[in-house]
C-alpha positions in Angstrom: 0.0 0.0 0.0 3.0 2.3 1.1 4.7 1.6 -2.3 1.8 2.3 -4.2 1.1 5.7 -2.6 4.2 6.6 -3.7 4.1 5.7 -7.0 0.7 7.5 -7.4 2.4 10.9 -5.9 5.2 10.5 -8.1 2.9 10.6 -11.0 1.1 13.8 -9.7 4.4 15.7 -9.4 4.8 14.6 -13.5 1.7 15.4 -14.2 1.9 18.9 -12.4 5.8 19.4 -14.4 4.2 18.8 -17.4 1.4 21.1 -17.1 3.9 23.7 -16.6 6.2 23.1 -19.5 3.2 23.1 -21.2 1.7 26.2 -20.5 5.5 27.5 -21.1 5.8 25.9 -24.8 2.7 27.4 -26.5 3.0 31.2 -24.8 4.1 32.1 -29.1 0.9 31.9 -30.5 -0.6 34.7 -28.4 2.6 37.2 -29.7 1.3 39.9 -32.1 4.5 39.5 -34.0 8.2 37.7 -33.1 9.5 39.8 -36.2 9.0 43.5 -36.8 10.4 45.2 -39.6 10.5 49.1 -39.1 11.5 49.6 -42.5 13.7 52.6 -44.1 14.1 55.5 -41.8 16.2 58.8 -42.5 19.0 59.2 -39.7 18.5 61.2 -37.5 14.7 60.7 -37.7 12.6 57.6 -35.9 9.6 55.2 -36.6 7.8 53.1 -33.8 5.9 50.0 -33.5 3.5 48.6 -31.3 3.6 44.8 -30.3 1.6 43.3 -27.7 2.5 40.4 -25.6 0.8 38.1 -23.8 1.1 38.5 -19.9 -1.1 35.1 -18.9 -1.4 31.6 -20.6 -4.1 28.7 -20.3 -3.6 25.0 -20.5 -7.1 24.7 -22.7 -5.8 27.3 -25.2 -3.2 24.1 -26.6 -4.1 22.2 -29.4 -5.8 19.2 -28.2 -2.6 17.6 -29.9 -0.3 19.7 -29.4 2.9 17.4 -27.9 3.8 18.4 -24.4 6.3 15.6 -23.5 7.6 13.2 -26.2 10.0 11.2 -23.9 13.1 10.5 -23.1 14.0 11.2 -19.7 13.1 7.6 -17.5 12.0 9.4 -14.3 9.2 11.5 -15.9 8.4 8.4 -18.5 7.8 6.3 -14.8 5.5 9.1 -13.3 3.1 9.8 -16.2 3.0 6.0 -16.1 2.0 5.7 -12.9 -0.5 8.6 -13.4 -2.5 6.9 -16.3 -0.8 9.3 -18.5 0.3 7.9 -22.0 4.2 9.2 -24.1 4.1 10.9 -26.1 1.8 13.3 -23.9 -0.8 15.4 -26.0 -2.1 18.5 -24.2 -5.8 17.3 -24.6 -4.8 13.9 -22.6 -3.2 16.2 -20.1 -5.6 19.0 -19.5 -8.1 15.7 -19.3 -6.0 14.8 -16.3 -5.6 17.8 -14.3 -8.1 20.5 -16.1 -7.7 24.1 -16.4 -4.2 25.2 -15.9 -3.3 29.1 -16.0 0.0 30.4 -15.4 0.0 34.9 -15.1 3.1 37.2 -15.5 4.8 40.7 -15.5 7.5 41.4 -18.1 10.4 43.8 -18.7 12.4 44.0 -21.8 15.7 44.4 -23.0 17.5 45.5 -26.4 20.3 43.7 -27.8 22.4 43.7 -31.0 21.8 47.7 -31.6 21.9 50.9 -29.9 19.5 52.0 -32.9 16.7 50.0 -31.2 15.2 51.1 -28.1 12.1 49.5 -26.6 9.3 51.3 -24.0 7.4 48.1 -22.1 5.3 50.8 -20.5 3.0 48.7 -18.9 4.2 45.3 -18.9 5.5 45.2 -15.7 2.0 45.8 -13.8 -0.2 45.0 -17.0 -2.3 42.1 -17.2 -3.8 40.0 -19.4 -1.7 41.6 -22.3 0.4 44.8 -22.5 1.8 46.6 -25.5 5.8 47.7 -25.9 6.8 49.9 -28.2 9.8 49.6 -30.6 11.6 52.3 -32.1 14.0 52.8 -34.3 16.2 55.9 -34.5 19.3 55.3 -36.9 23.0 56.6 -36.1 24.3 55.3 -40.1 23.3 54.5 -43.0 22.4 50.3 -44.0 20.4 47.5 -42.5 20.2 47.3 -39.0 19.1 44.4 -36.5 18.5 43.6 -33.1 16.5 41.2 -30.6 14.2 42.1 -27.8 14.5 40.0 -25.0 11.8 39.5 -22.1 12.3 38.8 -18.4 10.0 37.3 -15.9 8.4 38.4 -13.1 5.9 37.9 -10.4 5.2 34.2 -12.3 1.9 33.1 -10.8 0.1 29.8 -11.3 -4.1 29.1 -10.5 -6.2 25.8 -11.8 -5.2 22.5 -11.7 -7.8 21.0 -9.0 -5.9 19.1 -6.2 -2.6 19.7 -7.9 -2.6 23.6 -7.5 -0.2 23.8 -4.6 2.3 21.6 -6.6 1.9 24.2 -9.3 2.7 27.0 -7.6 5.9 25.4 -6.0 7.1 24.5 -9.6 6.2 27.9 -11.1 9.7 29.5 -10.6 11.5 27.3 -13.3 9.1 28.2 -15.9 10.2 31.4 -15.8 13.2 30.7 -18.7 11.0 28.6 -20.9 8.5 31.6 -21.3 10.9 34.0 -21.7 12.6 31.6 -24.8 9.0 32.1 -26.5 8.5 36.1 -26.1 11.7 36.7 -27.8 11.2 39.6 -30.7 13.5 40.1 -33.5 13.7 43.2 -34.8 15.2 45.1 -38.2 15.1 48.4 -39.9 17.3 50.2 -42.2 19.4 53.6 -42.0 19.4 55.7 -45.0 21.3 59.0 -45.6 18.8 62.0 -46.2 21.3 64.0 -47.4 21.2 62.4 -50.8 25.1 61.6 -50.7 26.5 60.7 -54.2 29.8 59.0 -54.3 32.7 59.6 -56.2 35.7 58.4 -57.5 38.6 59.3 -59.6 41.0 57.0 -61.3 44.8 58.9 -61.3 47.2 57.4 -63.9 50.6 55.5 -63.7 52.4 58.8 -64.7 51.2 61.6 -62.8 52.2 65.5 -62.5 56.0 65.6 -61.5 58.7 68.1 -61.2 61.9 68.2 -60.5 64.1 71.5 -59.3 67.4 71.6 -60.0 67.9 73.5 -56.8 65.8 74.9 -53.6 67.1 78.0 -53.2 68.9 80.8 -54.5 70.1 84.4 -54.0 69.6 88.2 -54.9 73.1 89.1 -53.4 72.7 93.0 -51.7 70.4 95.2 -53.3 69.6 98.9 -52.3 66.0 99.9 -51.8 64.4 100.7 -55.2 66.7 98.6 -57.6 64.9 97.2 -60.5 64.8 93.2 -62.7 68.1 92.1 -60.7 69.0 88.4 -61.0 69.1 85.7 -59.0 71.6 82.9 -59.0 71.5 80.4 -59.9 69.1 79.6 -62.0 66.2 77.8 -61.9 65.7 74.6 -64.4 62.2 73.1 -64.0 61.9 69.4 -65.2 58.5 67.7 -65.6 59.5 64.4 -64.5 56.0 62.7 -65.5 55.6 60.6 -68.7 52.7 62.7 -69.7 52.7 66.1 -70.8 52.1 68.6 -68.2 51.4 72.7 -67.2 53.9 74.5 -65.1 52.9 77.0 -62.6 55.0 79.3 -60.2 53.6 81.7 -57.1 55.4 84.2 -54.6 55.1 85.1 -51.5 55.3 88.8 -49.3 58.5 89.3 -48.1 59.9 89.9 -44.5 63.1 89.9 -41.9 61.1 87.9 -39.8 60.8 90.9 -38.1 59.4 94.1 -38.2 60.0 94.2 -42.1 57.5 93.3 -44.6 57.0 93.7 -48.3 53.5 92.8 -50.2 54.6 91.5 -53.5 52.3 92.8 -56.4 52.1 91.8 -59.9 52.1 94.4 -62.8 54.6 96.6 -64.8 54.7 99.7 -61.6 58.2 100.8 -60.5 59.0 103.2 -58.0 59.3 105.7 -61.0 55.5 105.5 -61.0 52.8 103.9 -58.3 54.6 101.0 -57.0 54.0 102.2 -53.4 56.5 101.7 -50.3 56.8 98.2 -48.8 55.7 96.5 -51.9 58.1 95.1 -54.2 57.9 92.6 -57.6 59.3 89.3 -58.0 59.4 87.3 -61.5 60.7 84.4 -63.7 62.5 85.2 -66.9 63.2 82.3 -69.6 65.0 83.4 -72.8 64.2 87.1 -72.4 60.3 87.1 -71.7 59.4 87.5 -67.9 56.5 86.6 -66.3 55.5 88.4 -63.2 54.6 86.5 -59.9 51.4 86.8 -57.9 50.5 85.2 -54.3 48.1 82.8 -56.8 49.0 80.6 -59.5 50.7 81.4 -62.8 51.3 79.6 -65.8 54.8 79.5 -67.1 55.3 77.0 -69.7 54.0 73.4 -70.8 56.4 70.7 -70.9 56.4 67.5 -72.6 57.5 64.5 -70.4 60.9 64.3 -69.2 61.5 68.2 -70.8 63.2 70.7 -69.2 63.2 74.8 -68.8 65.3 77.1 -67.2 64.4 80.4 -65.6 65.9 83.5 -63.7 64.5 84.6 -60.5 64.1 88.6 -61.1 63.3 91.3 -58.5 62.1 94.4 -58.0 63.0 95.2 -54.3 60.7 97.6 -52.1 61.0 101.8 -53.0 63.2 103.7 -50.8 61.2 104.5 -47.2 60.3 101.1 -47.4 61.0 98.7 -44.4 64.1 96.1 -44.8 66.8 98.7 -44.7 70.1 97.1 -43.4 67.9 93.4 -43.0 67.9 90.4 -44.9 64.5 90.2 -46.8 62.8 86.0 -47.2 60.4 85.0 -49.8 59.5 81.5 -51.6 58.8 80.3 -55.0 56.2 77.7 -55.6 56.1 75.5 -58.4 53.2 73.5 -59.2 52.9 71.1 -62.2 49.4 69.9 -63.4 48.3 67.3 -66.2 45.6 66.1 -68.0 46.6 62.9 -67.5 
């Protein structure tokens, strides 16, 4: 008699365990959607969704034969035996057994996968019945995006069952993983630019613009205040170094001590016979007895076919007399620059 109590228990603690799992394993079908796609949203901007989830369960909702326990694990196999309970188990032969099972719940939820994605479950922690989160996605960059929503049990509570209700309750607990498996929500959008971005490229050939100086410096010598086209030395031989043909361009700078001394270099025929004011002086490049004068911008000099050569002389007009710079030594630069077409 003793040994037959036992077994008979044994098989109302299965039967109990498998009303739980039960209750646990069909919780998807009440999900308004396990996928949400908020589709293409400008960064910067947002779109939201609404889902509701299901906060309570019943054992009679389950497909009469809907599987609940298909075997396997000898223990369990032993008590549904003992119970009058067949394997594999269908929900109608189990909710014959025990009757009306009903397991309630709060939830809270969680983003992962995304910073994009942020989730407001409102109500779900003191909702009941059902309670409805609400997605949104705000995107950082431009693409498609994904992330899952995770939910977390609490406050699991368990009524039904007949004369098996306090076993429910005492089991209750370890649902709590198996329910939160089923409310799991994947969600996905995509970022687009709403600047209207174009992208472009540009392909730059084997032999690009290249020059080549035959030296990086040279020297007016001493000059007074107001002397006119003096030479430099040495002079300057530009070589375009490129296998393609290519422009040849030269600027100046202003002039200075690196002081207190400063000349403004201007382009244009003045001398201090006419307008060429005080502190502002000329500087030019002279190839085969035609000058060109030099500006703070660009100037073209010559074109040169690859791997030709010119020469130039560096020519200045220093600064009219009253000018700054007297008894100084006066800086400036010459820039090259060689372009091609490619």
């Amino acid at each position: 008699m003793q040994q037959h109590t036992q077994r008979r228990l044994l098989g109302v603690y299965a039967a109990v365990a498998m009303a739980a799992s039960m209750v646990v394993s069909v919780a998807l079908p009440a999900v308004a959607a396990s996928s949400v796609d908020l589709g293409t949203v400008s960064i910067g901007t947002s779109a939201s969704h609404d889902v509701g989830l299901p906060l309570q369960y019943s054992l009679s909702e389950v497909p009469s034969d809907y599987i609940v326990y298909a075997g396997g694990n000898p223990t369990i196999d032993l008590a549904l035996s003992a119970a009058g309970l067949s394997v594999p188990l269908p929900a109608g032969e189990l909710y014959a057994t025990i009757g009306e099972v009903t397991a309630t719940f709060h939830l809270s939820l969680t983003v992962s996968g995304s910073s994009d994605f942020t989730v407001d479950d409102g109500d779900c922690p003191t909702g009941s019945g059902m309670c409805a989160a609400t997605i949104t996605f705000m995107p950082t960059s431009a693409g498609a995006q994904g992330a899952s929503i995770a939910a977390h049990i609490a406050d699991l509570q368990t009524s039904g069952g007949g004369t098996y209700a306090s076993l429910i309750s005492l089991l209750a607990p370890s649902l709590a993983s198996s329910v939160e498996d089923q409310l799991v929500i994947d969600v996905t959008g995509t970022g687009v630019d709403p600047s209207g971005t174009v992208n472009a490229q540009v392909s730059v050939p084997g032999s690009a613009a290249c020059i080549e100086l035959s030296t990086t410096s040279v020297d007016f010598g001493t000059l007074p205040l107001g002397s006119e086209d003096q030479p430099a030395s040495p002079d300057i031989t530009v070589t375009n170094c490129s296998g393609v043909d290519g422009d040849i361009y030269a600027s100046g700078t202003d002039a200075d001590d690196g002081s207190s001394a400063h000349w403004t270099l201007v382009d244009g025929q003045l001398t201090c016979a006419d307008m060429l004011g005080t502190d502002e002086y000329r500087l030019g490049l002279e190839q085969s007895g035609n000058e060109v004068g030099l500006n703070t911008t660009n100037t073209l000099l010559e074109s040169l076919g690859g791997g030709a050569s010119g020469t130039h002389t560096a020519r200045i007009f220093t600064a009219c007399p009253g000018s700054t710079g007297s008894g100084a030594t006066m800086s400036m630069q010459i820039t090259f620059l060689a372009t091609t077409g490619g």
